[in-house]
C-alpha positions in Angstrom: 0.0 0.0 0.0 3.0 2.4 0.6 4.7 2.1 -2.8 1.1 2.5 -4.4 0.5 6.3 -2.1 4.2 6.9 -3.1 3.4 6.0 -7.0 0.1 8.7 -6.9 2.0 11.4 -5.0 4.7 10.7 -7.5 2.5 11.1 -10.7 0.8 14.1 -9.1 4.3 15.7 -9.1 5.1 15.0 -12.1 4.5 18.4 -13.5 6.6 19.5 -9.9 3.4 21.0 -8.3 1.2 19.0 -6.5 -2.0 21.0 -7.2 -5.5 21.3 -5.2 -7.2 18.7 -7.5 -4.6 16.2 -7.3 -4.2 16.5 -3.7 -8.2 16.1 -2.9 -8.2 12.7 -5.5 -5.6 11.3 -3.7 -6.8 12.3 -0.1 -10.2 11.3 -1.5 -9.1 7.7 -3.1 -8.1 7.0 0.7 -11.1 8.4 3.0 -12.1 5.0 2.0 -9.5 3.2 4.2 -10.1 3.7 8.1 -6.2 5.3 8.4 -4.7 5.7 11.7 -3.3 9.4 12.7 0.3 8.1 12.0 -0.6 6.9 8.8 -2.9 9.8 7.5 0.7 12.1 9.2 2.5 9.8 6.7 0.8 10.7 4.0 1.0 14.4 4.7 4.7 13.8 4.7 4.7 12.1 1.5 2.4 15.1 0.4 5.3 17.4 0.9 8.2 14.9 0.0 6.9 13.1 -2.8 9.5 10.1 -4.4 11.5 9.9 -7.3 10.1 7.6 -10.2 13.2 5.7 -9.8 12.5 4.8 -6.2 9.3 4.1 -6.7 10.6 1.2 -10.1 13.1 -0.3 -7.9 10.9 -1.3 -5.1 8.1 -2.8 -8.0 9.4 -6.9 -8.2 6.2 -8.7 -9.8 4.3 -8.0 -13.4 1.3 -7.5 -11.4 2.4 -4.7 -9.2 4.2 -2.8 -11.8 0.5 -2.7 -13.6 -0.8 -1.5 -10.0 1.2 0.9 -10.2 1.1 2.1 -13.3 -2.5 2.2 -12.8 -2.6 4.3 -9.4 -0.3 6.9 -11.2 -2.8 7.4 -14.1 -5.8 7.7 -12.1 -4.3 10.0 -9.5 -3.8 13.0 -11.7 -5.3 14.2 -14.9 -2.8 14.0 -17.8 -3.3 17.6 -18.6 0.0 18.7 -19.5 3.2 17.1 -21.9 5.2 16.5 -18.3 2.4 14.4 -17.1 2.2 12.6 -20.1 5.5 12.0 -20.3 5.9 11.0 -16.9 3.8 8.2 -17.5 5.2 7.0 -20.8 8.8 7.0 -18.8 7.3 4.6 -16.0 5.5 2.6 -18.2 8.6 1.8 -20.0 11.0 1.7 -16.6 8.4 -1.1 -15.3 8.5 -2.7 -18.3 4.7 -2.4 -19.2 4.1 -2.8 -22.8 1.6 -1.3 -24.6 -0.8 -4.1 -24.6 -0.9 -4.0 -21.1 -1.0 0.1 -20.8 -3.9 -0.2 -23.3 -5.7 -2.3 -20.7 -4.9 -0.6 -17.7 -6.8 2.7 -19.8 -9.4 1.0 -21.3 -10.0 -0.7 -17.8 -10.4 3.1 -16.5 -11.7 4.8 -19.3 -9.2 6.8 -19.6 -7.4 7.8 -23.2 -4.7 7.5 -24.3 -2.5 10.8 -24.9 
């Protein structure tokens, strides 16, 4: 559950501003887990120190959680500018995701490609 909150906070930076949108989808894709107040303080930290794509790759060891991944990242921000977009295309290609499998995880969400 960490490395998937590190993988939205990461996409949500990619652009290097967390903005009020992506802040309330992320806050509001977890009011539906009962979080304790170290880990909702945890998440605030991560908020503020959001990880590197690279840090969040290294840590991903199965197929299925690099699709996980991948898919928290797109549905945690709206790819609404190039660096978003190309955020994604660079960790879909660092976990190895090819694009029969990134076609899946958008169709699955109804999200377009870029």
């Amino acid at each position: 559950a960490v490395l998937l909150i590190r993988a939205m906070i990461a996409a949500a930076n990619a652009d290097g501003v967390i903005d009020e949108q992506e802040r309330a989808i992320i806050l509001d894709r977890l009011k539906s887990v009962d979080l304790s107040d170290a880990e909702h303080q945890f998440i605030v930290h991560e908020l503020l120190a959001p990880k590197g794509m690279q840090e969040i790759v290294a840590q991903v060891k199965t197929d299925e959680v690099a699709r996980e991944v991948y898919a928290v990242s797109l549905i945690a921000i709206e790819v609404d500018t190039e660096a978003e977009n190309d955020y994604l295309n660079q960790l879909a290609a660092n976990l190895g995701l090819d694009s029969a499998a990134i076609n899946a995880i958008h169709r699955h969400y109804g999200i377009p490609l870029a």
